[in-house]
N, C-alpha and C positions, 0 to 999 in steps of 0.2 A: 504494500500500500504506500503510495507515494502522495507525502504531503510537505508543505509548506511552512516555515512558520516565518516568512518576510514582512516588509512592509504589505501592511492592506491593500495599496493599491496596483500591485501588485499578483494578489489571488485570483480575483476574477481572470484573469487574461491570460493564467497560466492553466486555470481550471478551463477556461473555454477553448486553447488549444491541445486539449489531454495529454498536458505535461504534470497534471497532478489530478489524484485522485479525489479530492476530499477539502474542503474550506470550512474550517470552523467559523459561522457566522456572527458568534457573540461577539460584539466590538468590532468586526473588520470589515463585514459589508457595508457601504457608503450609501446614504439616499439615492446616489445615482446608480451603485451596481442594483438594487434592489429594483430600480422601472427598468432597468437592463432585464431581470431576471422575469420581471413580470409580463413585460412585452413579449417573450421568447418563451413557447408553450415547451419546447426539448427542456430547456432553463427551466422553468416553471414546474414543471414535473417531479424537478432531481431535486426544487428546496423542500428539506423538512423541516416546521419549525416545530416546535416541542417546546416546553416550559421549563429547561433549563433549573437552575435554582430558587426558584421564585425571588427574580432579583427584583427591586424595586428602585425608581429611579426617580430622587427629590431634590428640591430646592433647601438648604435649611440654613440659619444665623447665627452670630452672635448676640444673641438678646439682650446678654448683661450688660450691653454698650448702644449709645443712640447710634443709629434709631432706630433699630430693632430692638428695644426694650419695651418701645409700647407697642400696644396688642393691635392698633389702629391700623398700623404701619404693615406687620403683618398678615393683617387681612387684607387691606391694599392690596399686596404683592399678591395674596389668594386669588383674587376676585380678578389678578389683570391675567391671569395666565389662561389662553387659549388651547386646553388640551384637544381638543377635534383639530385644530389646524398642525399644528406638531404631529399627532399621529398621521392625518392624512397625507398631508406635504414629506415626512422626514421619517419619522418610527417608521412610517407602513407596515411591514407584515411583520416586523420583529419585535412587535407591543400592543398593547391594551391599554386604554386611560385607565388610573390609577388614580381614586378617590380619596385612598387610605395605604395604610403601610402594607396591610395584608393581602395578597395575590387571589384572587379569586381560585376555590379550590385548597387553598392552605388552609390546616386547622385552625378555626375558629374563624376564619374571614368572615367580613359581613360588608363585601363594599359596597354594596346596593343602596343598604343603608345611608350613605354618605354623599352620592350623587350628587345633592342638592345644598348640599353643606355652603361651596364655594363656587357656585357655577361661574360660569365668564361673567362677567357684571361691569364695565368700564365705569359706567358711571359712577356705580358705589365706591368703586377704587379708588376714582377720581374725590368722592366726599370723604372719605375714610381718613387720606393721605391731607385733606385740608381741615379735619378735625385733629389731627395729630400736627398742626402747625406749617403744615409743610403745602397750599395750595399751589397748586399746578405748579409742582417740584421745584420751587422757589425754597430756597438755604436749606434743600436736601446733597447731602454728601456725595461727590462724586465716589461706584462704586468698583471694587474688582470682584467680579464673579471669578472663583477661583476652582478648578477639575486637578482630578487628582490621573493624570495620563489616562487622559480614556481615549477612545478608539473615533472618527468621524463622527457618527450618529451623537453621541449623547454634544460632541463641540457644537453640533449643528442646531441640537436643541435650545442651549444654552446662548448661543447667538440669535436665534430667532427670540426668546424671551427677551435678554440684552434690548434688542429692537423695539419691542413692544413695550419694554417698559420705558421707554425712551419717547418713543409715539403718543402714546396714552398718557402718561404721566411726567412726562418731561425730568426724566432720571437717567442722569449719564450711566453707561455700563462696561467696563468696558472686560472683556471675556481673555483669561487665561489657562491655559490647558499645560500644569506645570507637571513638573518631572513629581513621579511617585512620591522620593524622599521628601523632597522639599515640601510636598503638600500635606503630607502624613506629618513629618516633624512641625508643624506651622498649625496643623489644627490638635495634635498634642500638649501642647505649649500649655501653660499655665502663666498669663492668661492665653487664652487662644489666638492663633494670627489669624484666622480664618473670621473675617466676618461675615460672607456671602459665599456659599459654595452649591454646587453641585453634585451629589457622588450618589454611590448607589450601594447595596445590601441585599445578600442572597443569603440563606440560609445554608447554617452549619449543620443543622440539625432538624428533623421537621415537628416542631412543637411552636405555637405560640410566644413562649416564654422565652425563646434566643432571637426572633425577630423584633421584637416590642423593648427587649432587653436592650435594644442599641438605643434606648432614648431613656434610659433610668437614671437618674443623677450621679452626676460623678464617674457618666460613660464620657464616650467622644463627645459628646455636643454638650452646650451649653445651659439646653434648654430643661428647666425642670420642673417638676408639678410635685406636688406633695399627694395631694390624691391620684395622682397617674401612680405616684411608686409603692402605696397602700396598695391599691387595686393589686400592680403587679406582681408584687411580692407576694400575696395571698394567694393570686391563681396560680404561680409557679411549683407553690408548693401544696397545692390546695389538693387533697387524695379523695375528698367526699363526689357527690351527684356528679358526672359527667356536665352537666348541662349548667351549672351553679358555676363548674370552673369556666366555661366558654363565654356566660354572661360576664365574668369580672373579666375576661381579658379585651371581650368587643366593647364594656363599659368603660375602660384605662382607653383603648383606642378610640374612646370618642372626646376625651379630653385633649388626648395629643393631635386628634383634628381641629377641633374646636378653636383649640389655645395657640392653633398654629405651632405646632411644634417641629414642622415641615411644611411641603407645601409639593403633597404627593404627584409626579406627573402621572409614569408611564409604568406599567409592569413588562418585565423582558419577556418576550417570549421568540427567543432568538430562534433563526433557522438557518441547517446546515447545507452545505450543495454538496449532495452524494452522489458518483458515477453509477449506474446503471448496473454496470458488473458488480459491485461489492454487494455482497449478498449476508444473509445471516437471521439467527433470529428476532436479533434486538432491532433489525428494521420491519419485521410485519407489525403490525396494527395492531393498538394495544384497546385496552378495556374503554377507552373515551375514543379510536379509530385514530389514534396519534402514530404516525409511525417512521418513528426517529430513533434515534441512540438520546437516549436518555441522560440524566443527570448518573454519574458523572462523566457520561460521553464517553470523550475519546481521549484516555487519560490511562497514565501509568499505575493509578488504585482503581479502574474499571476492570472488570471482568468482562467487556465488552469485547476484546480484541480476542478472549478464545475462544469465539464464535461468528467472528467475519470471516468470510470467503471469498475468493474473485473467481468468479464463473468465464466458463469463454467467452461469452461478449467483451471480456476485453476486447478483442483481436478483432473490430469494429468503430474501437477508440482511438487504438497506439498498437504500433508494432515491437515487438521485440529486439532487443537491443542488437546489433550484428558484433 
């Protein structure tokens, strides 16, 4: 099995001349290889997308500093963000709006719920941000939206919001897509460098209590509720009713929407472009008709690789080496 692991712009064009077998989709396909992929029914066939880690991809702050200390300011930011045009223009197939932290399908989700929480609303954005001092982004702080190396897609999100908050609210932005360390050691810091970021969160484990876990006090982010860490601490460890632990963990997730504790875009739901030839069983069609390699894919702790195969149709794609 011949893969790649080059620059992203790069995969597509080595995948479409069958110089390589296989393009892990999370983070490398670009807006533009995806209408590439969707235009093209041969392309269109070979992406699987699958649900990946149930990664979630947000907006979040420094709160304990203006101005995002006040609550105003952050619903602003709530109410300006256009998820239908991000997913349609830029995610397309490799996402879902994301209302909440929890991935539709993940224990205990309830994103339905939340829909209506912050839908697009300019105008309220626009009254929110002039109740909080700041009309029509008048002596609001110019900002750095800050990524921790992420891959096109999520830069492109991030600059398409950049814009709109720019448009709508007259908020300088301006978008950095920095090296791993730097962004990790900066939103580590005590106090934090990180005042506006982008980043994302997939599951270690599949329980409620390690995804919600990333906004407990005294984690990476700033943000903290006193009733969000009751709740949570209770259902983490909560052993009674099924149904008693699932209410306290969607009740904690309604506070860290509510209070803005983020500002949820999009759930990953990445897809991969597999050759035709590789064959196995982790590609037929699973219990929901998904039929992908799974979490953890295509990886050195998967047990996926001892059960791919490469059928003759190679010899259809690429020749044999002379």
């Amino acid at each position: 099995v011949v893969v790649n692991i080059g620059q992203p712009a790069q995969l597509l064009p080595a995948y479409q001349a069958n110089e390589i077998d296989f393009v892990w989709g999370s983070g490398t396909l670009s807006p533009a290889d995806l209408q590439i992929i969707e235009d093209d029914p041969d392309l269109s066939a070979q992406y699987h997308p699958h649900y990946g880690d149930f990664r979630t991809y947000y907006f979040f702050f420094d709160d304990t500093q203006p101005p995002f200390d006040k609550l105003e300011v952050r619903q602003a930011f709530a109410y300006a963000l256009d998820r239908d045009a991000i997913l349609d223009n830029i995610v397309k197939r490799q996402g879902i709006p994301a209302y909440s932290f929890l991935m539709p399908g993940f224990p205990d989700a309830n994103s339905d719920a939340f829909k209506d929480t912050y839908p697009l609303n300019i105008e309220k954005a626009k009254q929110l941000l002039a109740d909080a001092g700041y009309p029509n982004g008048e002596g609001f702080p110019k900002l750095t939206l800050a990524l921790r190396a992420e891959g096109p897609t999520p830069v492109a999100v991030a600059q398409a919001y950049a814009a709109a908050l720019k448009e709508n609210l007259g908020i300088e932005v301006e978008v950095q897509n920095q090296e791993f360390k730097t962004f990790m050691d900066a939103l580590n810091a005590k106090p934090t460098g990180v005042q506006f970021g982008l980043i994302s969160y997939g599951m270690d484990y599949l329980d409620a209590s390690n995804m919600l876990g990333v906004f407990k006090s005294g984690g990476r982010h700033t943000w903290s509720n006193p009733e969000f860490d009751k709740l949570f601490t209770e259902a983490s460890s909560f052993t009674g009713d099924p149904a008693e632990r699932t209410q306290k963990f969607q009740d904690a997730e309604k506070i860290l929407v509510d209070d803005v504790g983020g500002i949820f875009v999009y759930h990953q739901t990445p897809g991969d472009l597999i050759k035709p030839y590789l064959k196995g069983p982790a590609l037929e069609p699973d219990a929901n008709g998904v039929a992908a390699w799974h979490w953890p894919g295509f990886s050195s702790f998967s047990n996926l690789l001892s059960g791919v195969y490469i059928s003759n149709d190679v010899s259809e794609y690429r020749s044999a080496p002379e």
